[in-house]
C-alpha positions in Angstrom: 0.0 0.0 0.0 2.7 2.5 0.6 4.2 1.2 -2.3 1.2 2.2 -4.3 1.2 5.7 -2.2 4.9 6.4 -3.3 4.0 6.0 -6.7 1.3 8.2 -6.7 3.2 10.8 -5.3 6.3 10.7 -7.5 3.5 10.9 -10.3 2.0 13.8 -9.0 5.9 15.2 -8.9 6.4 14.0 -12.7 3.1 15.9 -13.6 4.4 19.3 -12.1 7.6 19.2 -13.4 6.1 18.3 -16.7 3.8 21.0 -16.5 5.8 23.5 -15.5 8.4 22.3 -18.1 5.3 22.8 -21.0 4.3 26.2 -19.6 7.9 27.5 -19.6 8.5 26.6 -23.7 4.9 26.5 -24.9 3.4 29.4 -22.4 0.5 26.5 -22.4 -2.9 28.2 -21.3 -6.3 26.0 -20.6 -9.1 28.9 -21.1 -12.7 28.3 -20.5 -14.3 26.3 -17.7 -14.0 22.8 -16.8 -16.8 21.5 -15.5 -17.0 17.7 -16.5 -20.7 15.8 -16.2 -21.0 12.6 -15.1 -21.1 10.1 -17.6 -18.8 12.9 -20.2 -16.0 12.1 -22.3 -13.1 14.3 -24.3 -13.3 14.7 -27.5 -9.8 16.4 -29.2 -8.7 17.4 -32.1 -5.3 15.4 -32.7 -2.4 18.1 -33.4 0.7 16.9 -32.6 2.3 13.7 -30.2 2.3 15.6 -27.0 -1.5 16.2 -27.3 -2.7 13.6 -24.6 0.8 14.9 -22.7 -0.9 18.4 -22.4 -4.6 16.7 -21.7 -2.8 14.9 -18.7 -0.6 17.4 -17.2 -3.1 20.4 -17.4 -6.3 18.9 -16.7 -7.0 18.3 -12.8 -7.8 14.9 -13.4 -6.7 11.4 -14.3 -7.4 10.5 -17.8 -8.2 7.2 -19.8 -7.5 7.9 -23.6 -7.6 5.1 -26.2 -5.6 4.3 -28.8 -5.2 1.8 -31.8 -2.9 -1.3 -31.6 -0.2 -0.1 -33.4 0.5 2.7 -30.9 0.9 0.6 -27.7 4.0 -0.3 -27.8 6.0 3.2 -28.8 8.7 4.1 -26.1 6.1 7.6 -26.0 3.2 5.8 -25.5 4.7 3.9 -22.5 6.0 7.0 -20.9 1.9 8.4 -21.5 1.1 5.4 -19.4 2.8 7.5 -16.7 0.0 9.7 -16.6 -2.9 8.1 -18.5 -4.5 4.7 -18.1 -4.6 4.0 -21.5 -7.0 1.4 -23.5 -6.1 -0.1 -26.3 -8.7 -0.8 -28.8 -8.8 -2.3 -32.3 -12.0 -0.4 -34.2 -12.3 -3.5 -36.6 -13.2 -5.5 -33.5 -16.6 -5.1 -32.8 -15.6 -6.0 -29.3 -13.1 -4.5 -28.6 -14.4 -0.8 -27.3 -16.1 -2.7 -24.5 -13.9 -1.7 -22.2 -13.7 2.0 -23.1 -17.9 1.8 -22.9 -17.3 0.3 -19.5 -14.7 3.1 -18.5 -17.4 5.5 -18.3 -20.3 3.8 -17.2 -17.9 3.9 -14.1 -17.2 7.5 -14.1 -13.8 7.3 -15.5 -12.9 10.5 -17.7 -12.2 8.9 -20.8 -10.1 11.1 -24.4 -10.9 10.0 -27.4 -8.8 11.2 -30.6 -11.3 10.4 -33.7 -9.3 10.4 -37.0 -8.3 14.0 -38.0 -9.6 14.9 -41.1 -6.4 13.9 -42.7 -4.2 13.0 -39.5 -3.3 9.3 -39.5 -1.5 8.8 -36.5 -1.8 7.4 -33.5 -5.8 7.7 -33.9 -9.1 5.8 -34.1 -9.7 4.8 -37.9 -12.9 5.9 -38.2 -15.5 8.3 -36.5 -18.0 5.0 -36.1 -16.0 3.7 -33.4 -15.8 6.3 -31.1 -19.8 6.9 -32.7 -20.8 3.5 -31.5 -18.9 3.8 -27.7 -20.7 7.7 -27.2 -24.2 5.6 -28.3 -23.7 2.6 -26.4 -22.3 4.6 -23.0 -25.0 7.2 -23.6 -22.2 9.5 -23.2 -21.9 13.8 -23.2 -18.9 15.3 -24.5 -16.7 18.1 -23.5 -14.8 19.2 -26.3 -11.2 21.0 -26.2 -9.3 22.3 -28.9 -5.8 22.1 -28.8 -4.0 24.9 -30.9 -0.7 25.8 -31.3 1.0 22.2 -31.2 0.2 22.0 -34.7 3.0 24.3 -35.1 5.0 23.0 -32.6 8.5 20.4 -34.0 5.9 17.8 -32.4 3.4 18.3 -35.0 2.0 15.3 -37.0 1.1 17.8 -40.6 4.3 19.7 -41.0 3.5 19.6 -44.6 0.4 21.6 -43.6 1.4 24.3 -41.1 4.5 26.4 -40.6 6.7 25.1 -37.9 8.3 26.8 -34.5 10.7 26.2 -31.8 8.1 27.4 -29.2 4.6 28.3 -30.5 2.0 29.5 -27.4 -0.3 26.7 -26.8 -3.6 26.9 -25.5 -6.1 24.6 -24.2 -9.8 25.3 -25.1 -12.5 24.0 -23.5 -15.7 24.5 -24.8 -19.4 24.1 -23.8 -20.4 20.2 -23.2 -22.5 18.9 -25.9 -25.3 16.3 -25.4 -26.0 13.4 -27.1 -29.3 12.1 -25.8 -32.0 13.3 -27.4 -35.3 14.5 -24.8 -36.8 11.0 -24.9 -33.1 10.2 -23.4 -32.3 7.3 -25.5 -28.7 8.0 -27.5 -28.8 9.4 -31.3 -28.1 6.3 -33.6 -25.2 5.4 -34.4 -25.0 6.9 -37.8 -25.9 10.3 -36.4 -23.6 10.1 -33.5 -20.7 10.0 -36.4 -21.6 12.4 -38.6 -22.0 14.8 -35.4 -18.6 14.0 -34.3 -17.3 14.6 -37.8 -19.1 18.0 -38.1 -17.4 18.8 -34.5 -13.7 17.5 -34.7 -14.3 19.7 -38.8 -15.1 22.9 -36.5 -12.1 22.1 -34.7 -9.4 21.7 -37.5 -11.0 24.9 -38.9 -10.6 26.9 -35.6 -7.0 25.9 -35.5 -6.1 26.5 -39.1 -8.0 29.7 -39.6 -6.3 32.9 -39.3 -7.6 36.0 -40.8 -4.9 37.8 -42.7 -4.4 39.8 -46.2 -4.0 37.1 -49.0 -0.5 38.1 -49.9 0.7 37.1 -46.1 -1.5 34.0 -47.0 0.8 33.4 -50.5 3.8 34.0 -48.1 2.8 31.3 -45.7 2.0 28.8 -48.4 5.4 29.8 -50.1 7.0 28.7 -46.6 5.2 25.0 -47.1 5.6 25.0 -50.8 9.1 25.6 -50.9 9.2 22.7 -48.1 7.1 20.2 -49.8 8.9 21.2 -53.1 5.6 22.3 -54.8 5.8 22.8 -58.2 3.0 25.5 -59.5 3.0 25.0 -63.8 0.1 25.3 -66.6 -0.3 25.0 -70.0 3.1 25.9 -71.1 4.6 23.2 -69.3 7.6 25.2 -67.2 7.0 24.6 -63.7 8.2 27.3 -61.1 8.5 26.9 -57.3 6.9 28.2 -54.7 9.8 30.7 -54.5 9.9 31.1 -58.5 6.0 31.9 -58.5 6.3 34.6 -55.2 9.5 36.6 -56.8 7.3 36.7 -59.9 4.6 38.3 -58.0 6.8 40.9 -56.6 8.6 41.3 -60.1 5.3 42.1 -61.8 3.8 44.3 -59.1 6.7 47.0 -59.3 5.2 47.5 -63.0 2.0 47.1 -62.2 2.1 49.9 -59.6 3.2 52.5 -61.9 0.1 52.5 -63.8 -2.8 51.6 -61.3 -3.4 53.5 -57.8 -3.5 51.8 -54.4 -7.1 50.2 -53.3 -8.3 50.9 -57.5 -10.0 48.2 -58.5 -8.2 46.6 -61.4 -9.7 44.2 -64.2 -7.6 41.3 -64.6 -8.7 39.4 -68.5 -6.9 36.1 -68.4 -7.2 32.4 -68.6 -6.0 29.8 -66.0 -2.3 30.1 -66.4 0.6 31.0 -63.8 0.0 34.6 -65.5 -3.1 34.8 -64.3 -2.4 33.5 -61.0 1.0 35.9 -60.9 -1.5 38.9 -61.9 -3.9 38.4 -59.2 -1.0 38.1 -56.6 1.1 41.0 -57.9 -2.1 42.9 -57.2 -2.4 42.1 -53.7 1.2 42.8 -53.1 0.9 46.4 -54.1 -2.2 46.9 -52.6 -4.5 46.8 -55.7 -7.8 45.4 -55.8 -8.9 42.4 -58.7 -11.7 42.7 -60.7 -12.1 39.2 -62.1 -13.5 39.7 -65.4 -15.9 37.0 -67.7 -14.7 37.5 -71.2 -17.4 35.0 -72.4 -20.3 37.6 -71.5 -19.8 39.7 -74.7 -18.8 43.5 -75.1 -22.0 44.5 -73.5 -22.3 43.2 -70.7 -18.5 43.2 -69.8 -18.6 47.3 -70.4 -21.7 47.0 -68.2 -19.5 45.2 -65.3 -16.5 47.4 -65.7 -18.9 50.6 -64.8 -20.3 48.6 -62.0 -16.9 47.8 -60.4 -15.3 50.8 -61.4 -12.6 49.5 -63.6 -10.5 51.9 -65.8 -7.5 49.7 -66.4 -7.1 45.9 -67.5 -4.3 43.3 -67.4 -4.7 40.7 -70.2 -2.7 38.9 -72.9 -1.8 39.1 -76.6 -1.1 35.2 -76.9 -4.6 35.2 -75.0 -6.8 37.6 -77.1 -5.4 36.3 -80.7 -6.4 32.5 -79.2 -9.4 33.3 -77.8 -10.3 35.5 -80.9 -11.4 38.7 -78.8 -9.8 41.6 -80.6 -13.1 43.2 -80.8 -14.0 42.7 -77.1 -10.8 44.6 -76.9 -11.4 46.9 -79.2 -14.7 48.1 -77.7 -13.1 48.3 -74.0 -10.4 50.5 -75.3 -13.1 52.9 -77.2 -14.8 52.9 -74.0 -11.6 54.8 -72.5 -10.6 51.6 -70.9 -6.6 51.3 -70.6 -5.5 48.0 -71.7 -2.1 46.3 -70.6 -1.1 43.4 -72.2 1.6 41.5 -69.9 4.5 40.2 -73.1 4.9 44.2 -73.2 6.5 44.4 -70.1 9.4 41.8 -70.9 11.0 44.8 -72.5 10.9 47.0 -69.3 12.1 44.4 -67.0 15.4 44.9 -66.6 18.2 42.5 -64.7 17.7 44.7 -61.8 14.0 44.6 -61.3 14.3 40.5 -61.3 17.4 40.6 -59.1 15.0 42.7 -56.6 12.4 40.8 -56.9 14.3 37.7 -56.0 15.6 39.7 -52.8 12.2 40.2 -52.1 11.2 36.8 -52.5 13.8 35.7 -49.8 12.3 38.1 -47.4 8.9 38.3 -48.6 7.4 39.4 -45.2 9.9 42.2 -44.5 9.2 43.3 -48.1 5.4 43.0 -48.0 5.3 45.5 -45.1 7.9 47.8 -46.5 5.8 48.7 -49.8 2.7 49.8 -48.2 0.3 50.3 -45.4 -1.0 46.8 -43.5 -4.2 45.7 -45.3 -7.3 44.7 -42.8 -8.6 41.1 -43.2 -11.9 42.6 -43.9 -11.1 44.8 -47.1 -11.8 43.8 -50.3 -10.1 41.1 -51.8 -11.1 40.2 -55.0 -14.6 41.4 -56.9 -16.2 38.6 -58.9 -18.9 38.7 -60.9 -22.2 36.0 -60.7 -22.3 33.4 -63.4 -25.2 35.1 -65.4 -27.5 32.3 -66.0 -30.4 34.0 -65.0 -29.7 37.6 -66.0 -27.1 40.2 -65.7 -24.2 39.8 -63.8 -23.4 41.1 -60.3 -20.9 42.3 -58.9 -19.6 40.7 -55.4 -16.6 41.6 -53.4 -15.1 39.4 -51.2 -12.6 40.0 -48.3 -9.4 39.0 -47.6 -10.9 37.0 -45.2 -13.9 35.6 -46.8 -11.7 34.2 -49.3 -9.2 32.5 -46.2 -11.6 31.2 -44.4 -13.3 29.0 -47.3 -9.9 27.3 -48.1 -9.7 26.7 -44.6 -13.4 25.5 -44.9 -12.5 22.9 -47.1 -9.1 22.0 -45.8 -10.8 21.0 -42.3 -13.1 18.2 -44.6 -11.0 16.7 -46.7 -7.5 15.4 -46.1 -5.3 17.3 -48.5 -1.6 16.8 -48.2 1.6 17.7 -49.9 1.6 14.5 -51.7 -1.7 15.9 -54.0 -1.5 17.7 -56.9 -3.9 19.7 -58.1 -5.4 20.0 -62.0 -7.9 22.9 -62.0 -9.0 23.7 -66.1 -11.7 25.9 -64.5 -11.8 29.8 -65.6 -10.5 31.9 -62.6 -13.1 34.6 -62.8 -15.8 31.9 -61.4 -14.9 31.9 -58.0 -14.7 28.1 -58.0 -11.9 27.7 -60.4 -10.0 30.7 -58.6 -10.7 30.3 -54.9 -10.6 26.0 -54.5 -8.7 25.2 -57.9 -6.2 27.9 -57.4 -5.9 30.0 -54.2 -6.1 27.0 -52.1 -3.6 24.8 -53.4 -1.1 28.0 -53.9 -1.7 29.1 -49.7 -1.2 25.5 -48.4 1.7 24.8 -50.4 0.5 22.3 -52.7 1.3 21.4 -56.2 -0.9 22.8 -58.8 -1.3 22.3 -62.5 -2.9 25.1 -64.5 -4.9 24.5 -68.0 -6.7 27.4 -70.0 -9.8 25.8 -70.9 -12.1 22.8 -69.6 -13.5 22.4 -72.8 -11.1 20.8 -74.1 -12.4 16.8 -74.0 -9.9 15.3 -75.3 -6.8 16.8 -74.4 -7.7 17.0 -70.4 -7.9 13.0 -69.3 -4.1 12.8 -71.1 -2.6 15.9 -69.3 -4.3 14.2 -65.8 -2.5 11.5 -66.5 0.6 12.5 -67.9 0.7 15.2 -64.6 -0.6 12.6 -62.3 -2.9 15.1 -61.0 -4.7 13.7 -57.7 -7.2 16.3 -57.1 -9.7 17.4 -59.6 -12.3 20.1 -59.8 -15.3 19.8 -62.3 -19.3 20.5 -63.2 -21.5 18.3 -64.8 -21.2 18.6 -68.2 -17.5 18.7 -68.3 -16.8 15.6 -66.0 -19.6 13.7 -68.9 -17.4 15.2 -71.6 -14.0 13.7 -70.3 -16.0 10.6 -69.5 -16.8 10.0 -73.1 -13.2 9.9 -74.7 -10.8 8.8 -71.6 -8.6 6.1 -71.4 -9.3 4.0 -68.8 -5.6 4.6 -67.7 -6.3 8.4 -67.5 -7.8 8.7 -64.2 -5.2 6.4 -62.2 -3.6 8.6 -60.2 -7.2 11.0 -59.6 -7.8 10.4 -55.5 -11.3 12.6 -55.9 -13.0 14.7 -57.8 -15.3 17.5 -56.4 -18.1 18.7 -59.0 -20.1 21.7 -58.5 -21.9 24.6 -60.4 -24.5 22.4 -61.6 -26.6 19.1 -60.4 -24.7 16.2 -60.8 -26.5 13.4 -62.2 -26.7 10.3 -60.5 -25.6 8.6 -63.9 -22.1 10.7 -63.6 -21.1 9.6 -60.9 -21.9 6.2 -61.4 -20.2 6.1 -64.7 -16.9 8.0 -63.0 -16.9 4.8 -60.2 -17.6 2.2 -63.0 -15.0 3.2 -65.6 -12.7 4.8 -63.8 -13.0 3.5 -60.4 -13.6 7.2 -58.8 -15.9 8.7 -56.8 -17.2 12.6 -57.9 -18.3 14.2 -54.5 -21.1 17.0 -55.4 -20.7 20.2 -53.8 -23.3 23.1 -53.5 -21.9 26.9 -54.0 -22.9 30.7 -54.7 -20.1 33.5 -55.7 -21.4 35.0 -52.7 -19.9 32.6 -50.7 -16.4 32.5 -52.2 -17.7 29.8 -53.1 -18.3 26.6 -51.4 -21.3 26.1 -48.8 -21.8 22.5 -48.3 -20.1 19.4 -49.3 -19.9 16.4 -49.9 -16.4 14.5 -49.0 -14.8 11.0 -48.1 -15.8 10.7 -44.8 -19.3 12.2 -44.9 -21.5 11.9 -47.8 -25.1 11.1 -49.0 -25.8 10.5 -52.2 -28.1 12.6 -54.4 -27.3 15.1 -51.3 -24.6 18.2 -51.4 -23.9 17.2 -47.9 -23.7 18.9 -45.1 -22.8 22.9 -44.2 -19.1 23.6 -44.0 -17.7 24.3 -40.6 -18.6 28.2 -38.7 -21.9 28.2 -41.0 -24.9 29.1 -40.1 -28.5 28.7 -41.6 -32.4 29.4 -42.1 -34.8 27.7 -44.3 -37.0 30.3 -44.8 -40.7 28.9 -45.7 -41.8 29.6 -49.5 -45.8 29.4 -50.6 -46.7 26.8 -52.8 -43.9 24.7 -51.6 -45.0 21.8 -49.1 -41.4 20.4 -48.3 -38.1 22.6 -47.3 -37.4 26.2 -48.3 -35.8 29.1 -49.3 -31.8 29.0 -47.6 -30.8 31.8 -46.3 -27.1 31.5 -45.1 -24.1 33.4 -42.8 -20.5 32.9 -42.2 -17.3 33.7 -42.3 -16.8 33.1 -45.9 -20.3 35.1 -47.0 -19.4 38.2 -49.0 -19.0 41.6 -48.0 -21.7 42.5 -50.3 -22.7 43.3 -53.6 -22.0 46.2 -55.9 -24.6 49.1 -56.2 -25.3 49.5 -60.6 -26.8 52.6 -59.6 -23.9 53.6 -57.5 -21.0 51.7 -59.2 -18.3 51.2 -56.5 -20.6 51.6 -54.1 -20.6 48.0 -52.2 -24.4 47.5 -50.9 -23.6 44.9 -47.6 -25.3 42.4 -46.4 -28.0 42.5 -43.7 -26.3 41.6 -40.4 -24.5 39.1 -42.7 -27.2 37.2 -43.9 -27.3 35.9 -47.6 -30.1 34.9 -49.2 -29.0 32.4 -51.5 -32.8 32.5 -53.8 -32.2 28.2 -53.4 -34.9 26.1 -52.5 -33.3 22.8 -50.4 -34.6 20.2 -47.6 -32.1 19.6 -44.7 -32.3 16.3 -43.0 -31.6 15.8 -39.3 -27.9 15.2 -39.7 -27.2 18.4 -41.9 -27.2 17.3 -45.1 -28.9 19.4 -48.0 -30.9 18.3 -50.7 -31.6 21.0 -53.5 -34.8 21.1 -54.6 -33.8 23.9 -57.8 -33.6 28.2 -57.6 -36.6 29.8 -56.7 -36.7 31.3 -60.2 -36.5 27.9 -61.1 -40.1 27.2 -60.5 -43.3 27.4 -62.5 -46.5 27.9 -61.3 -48.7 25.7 -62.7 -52.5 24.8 -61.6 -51.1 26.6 -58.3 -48.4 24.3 -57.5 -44.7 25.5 -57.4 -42.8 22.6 -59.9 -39.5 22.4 -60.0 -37.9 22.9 -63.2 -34.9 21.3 -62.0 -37.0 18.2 -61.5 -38.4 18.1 -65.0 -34.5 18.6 -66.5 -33.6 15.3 -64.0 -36.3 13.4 -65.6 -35.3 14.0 -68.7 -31.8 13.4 -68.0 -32.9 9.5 -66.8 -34.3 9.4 -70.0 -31.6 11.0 -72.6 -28.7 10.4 -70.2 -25.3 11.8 -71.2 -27.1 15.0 -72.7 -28.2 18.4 -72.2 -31.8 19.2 -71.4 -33.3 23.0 -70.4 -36.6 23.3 -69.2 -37.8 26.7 -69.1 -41.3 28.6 -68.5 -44.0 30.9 -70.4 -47.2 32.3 -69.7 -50.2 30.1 -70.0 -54.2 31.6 -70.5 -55.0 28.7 -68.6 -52.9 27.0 -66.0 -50.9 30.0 -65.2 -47.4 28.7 -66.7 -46.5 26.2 -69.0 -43.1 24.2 -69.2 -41.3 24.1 -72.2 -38.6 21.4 -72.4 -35.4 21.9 -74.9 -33.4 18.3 -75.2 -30.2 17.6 -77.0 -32.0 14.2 -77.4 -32.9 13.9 -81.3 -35.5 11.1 -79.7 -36.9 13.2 -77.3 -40.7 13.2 -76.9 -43.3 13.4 -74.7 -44.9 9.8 -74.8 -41.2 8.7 -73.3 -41.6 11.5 -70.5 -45.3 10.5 -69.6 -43.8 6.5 -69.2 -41.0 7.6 -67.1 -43.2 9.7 -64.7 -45.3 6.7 -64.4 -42.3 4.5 -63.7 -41.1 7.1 -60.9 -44.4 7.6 -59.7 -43.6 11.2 -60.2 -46.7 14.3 -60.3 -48.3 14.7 -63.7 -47.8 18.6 -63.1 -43.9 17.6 -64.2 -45.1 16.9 -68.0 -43.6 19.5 -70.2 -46.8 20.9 -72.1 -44.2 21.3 -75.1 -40.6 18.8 -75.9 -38.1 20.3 -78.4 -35.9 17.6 -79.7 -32.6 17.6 -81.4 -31.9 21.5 -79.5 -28.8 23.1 -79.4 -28.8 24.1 -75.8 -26.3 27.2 -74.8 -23.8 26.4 -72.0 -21.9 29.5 -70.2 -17.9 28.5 -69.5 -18.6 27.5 -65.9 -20.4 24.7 -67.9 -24.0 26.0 -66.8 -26.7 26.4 -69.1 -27.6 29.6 -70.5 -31.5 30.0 -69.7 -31.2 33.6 -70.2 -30.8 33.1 -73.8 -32.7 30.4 -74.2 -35.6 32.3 -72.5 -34.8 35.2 -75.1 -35.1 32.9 -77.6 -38.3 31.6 -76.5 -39.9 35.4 -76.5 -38.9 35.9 -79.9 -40.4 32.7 -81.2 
């Protein structure tokens, strides 16, 4: 018994030492209260391998953690046995997490580590196992979130984060979350994981979100770029470094800045290329503001977006306009007392000196950032991008600095990227999609990237993914079909997923993309106004036929529509939602949002676990006998029907049911008498008939690869 006494005490000792060791280097700080319930167990995020060392030492009592086999016998995890009891449990054992279940039943305080969203070691597998042990113990759960190891030389993603000798750590222990329902029996199990998903996701994003301008953003990911030897390359097929791409930016700026002002908002013309990418980054550095400009929309409406943003000057390309065949676009912009630069003019003015300093400044790029102007707020504007135009004129959004942060960080707290991925993005950097997930992020976390200038191109995109052995891939609908059709097999070998958004995704897609190619397409939901991704669907949490679930810090309202029984109008805020929208009658004049709020003008159903289902855009409806019908549902009919084609349905006037639906179909077979049979089959409302079927149509498609209904409604008001 003294025995057992003596070794409590020297324990005890141990644990001070320790402690006061940790608090010396790390300046370790638990903030918020600790007040465990009975019956409640820890829940961390895993950060580094002194995680449970910091649990142990700062929290005032003695703690049972489990761990996988695999662990148990490390020389760290038998010095942790010091001042943890530790169980060991094997999550393919069914078994196995009976004695962790027992452990709290008797009022032991019990840490479990789920699996990080990318962090492998020294964790649980999955989130069913520590799912099914919350369920079965009936368990609540204090959460603390553990930042500032992740930065530590003890962290387990230095490919991810930017590594110190001693980083402040601090302990955060946040409000204890129940898991049994009112009728107090446990969620199911199912429920239980996706919950603990959604909370070890808010987490990661806590920890890896720091507002800051986007250049000090470039910088950071320069610092894990240069150390997971990223390479950034395009089209041209001369890859830079991280280094390479960041002297660039500073290279280009010094030019830039003798023709623009600071905070003017500056059109940028270009395709996806490393130009493009250099351009946008060269403006930050100087403390310019992008104007990311569609030069699909046509003279028009790109003047009519230049006087809405305010934009009297315009970076673009020769090689680019003879390619692309826009001398006229040009031409008009020019006559409309619009200065155009075209970047191969400025090889001439760059002299050995200007690349020498901005090499200098690429060593020291944070010394140098703060030496050519003023510090730039978070919140400022970022980037102004312009709506996708499907359903009428364009707007104007500005993002911040911040919105456009904390939706990389968004995504990077779902889905495991590491420095081994490689990006291909073909998507057009004025959608936000293609700029802020298919280029910003993989540039600000240090991970290769490969740049193409068009996604149109079929048959030339499944080769380059192959020869590049891209890993990550970005995509809509009708592109992903279009690849689909003339791949290889081969092609899509080295693809690890593929997130699709912009458009529905048909069931058919994604089926095809597992069957041929032995990937899975994860469908994402998005609005510009959200830089741009709002929910998602990814490895470890999906639902098919869903867009999954709201990304982390996102709040939401479903806003009740008439006519429609199920669901509603979503109405969203976060720290990704814009700063607001551009005033046409005011041009420059940024019209914010309502305490943050954005009305998205989608109509979805949210199930009880989070996930969305979208039921189309509330323009997307017709009114017909007094029912709302979805539009969007008459298109996905058709699309069973005439799969691997395009098909708009669209709405007119009718004298006697209100509205009438018109359906276009790339299908030359496309008739009614098939439609009828297949809403039969699907048990589907009559009211989804089209009252007209045009076959063999040739249905417009915008270079996000959405469909054009503004023209095809013009068209229709002609006929």
């Amino acid at each position: 018994m003294e025995q057992v006494m003596w070794m409590e005490r020297q324990k005890q000792r141990a644990r001070r030492w320790i402690r006061a060791i940790l608090t010396y280097c790390f300046k370790v700080e638990l903030r918020g209260t600790y007040q465990p319930e009975p019956n409640s167990v820890i829940i961390a995020n895993r950060t580094s391998k002194i995680d449970l060392l910091l649990l142990a030492v700062f929290l005032p009592e003695q703690l049972t953690v489990a761990f996988p086999p695999r662990s148990a016998g490390r020389l760290w995890m038998k010095i942790m046995m010091l001042f943890a009891d530790v169980i060991v449990i094997d999550s393919t054992n069914a078994f196995a997490a009976r004695a962790l279940i027992k452990a709290i039943r008797e009022g032991k305080r019990c840490v479990i580590f789920p699996q990080g969203i990318g962090l492998q070691e020294e964790s649980l597998k999955v989130f069913d196992a520590p799912g099914m042990v919350l369920q079965k113990a009936g368990a609540s759960v204090i959460p603390i979130r553990i930042d500032g190891a992740q930065h530590s030389i003890f962290s387990i993603s230095k490919d991810k984060h930017r590594t110190y000798l001693f980083p402040k750590i601090i302990l955060h222990v946040l409000p204890t979350q129940s898991y049994i329902q009112k009728e107090n029996t446990p969620l199911d199990r199912n429920a239980m994981s996706t919950r603990l998903f959604q909370l070890i996701s808010e987490l990661t994003f806590a920890n890896s979100y720091q507002p800051m301008s986007m250049f000090e953003a470039l910088i950071q990911g320069t610092v894990l770029g240069t150390k997971n030897k990223a390479k950034i390359e395009d089209a041209n097929r001369a890859p830079l470094t991280s280094k390479q791409f960041l002297a660039r930016c500073f290279i280009l700026g010094r030019q830039i800045k003798e023709q623009t002002q600071v905070g003017e908002h500056v059109g940028i013309m270009l395709p996806t290329t490393i130009a493009g990418m250099v351009t946008f980054f060269a403006l930050h550095a100087y403390r310019r503001i992008p104007a990311m400009l569609n030069f699909s929309l046509g003279l028009h409406n790109l003047l009519a977006t230049c006087n809405v943003a305010e934009v009297k000057t315009i970076y673009t390309a020769r090689q680019f306009i003879d390619s692309a065949k826009l001398e006229s676009i040009v031409e008009g912009l020019q006559n409309a007392g619009i200065k155009i630069y075209f970047l191969e003019d400025f090889k001439s003015s760059i002299n050995l000196g200007h690349k020498l300093s901005g090499i200098f400044k690429g060593m020291f790029p944070s010394r140098a950032y703060k030496l050519i102007g003023d510090p730039v707020s978070p919140e400022e504007p970022g980037v102004i991008l312009f709506t996708s135009g499907s359903e009428g004129l364009p707007k104007g959004v500005v993002l911040t600095h911040s919105n456009l942060l904390a939706n990389c960080c968004q995504l990077t707290s779902r889905v495991d990227f590491s420095s081994h991925d490689k990006f291909f993005n073909a998507l057009p950097i004025f959608h936000c999609f293609g700029l802020t997930t298919g280029s910003i992020l993989p540039l600000i976390q240090g991970i290769s990237c490969f740049y193409y200038p068009s996604p149109l191109h079929y048959k030339i995109i499944p080769g380059l993914i192959y020869q590049t052995g891209a890993t990550i891939m970005l995509g809509t609908d009708t592109f992903l079909t279009g690849y689909a059709r003339v791949a290889e097999r081969h092609d899509f070998s080295s693809v690890r997923y593929i997130f699709a958004g912009a458009e529905k995704v048909k069931p058919e897609t994604i089926r095809h993309w597992i069957d041929a190619f032995g990937v899975k397409v994860y469908e994402g939901y998005g609005a510009t106004e959200a830089a741009p991704v709002i929910s998602m669907n990814c490895p470890l949490a999906s639902i098919p036929g869903s867009v999954g679930m709201l990304l982390p810090s996102m709040e939401s309202r479903i806003q009740p529509v008439d006519g429609i029984a199920e669901g509603g109008r979503l109405i969203l805020r976060g720290p990704n939602v814009m700063k607001g929208y551009l005033s046409s009658e005011k041009p420059g004049t940024i019209i914010a949002t309502e305490d943050g709020w954005h009305d998205t003008g989608d109509i979805v159903t949210m199930n009880e676990e989070g996930f969305i289902t979208i039921a189309g855009r509330a323009k997307r409806f017709a009114k017909i006998a007094g029912e709302m019908v979805s539009l969007t549902a008459v298109e996905g009919v058709a699309a069973s029907i005439w799969p691997e084609l395009l098909h708009a349905a669209v709405s007119k006037k009718s004298p006697k049911k209100g509205e009438q639906i018109i359906l276009y179909s790339e299908a030359e077979s496309a008739d009614k008498v098939s439609f009828v049979k297949r809403i039969k089959e699907l048990n589907y409302s009559e009211l989804l008939i089209p009252h007209q079927i045009v076959p063999g149509s040739k249905i417009p498609v915008l270079p996000s690869g959405k469909i054009d209904y503004v023209t095809i409604e013009n068209e229709l008001i002609q006929a």
